[in-house]
N, C-alpha and C positions, 0 to 999 in steps of 0.2 A: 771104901772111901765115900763122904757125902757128898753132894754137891749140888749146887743151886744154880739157877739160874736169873737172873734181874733182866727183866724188858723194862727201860726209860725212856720216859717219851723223851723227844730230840730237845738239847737244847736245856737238860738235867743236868746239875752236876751228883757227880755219883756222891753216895752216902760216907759218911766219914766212916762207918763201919767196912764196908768194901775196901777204902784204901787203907785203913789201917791191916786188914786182911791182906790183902797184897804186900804190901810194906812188909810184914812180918814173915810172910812165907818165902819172900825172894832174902831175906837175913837168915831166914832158916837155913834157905839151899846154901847160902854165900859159906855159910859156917859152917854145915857138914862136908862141902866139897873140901873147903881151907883144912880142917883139921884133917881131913884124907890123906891131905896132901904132904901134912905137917907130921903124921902118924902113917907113915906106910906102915903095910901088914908085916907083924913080927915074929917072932918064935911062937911067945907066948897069946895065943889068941883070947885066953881069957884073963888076962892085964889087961889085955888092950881095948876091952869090950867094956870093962869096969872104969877105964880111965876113960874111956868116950862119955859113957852113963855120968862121971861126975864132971864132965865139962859140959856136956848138953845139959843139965843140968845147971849148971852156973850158969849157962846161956839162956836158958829158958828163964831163971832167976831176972835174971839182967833187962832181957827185954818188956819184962811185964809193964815197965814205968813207962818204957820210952813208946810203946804203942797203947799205952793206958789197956792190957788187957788181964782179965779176968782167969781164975784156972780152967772153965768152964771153957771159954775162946776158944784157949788153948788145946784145949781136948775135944773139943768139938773140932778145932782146926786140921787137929792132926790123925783124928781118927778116921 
């Protein structure tokens, strides 16, 4: 995983790229935990692996607009 670090001097507001970063990873976790929860583990584990892929999927779809990101972000975000 990557990861960076920002020192701002006091009295910054952080960069709209930071919150929208944050903003999007805490919707990440909110949606993989919900669908956990919504998908417990079933017989068939590779249904359930392929129904995950195409909901993250529609999720990952979904939120490109509302945090105005890029697939690049995204892939950066998550790798």
């Amino acid at each position: 995983m990557r990861a960076s670090v920002f020192f701002l001097p006091d009295n910054t507001p952080e960069p709209p790229e930071i919150i929208r970063f944050r903003r999007f990873l805490k919707a990440n976790s909110e949606f993989i935990e919900q669908w956990e929860t919504d998908n417990p583990h079933g017989v068939n584990t590779w249904e359930r692996n392929a129904c995950f892929r195409q909901d993250y999927a529609e999720f990952l779809n979904g939120v490109r607009d509302i945090y105005a990101l890029s697939n690049a972000d995204i892939d950066y975000w998550l790798s």
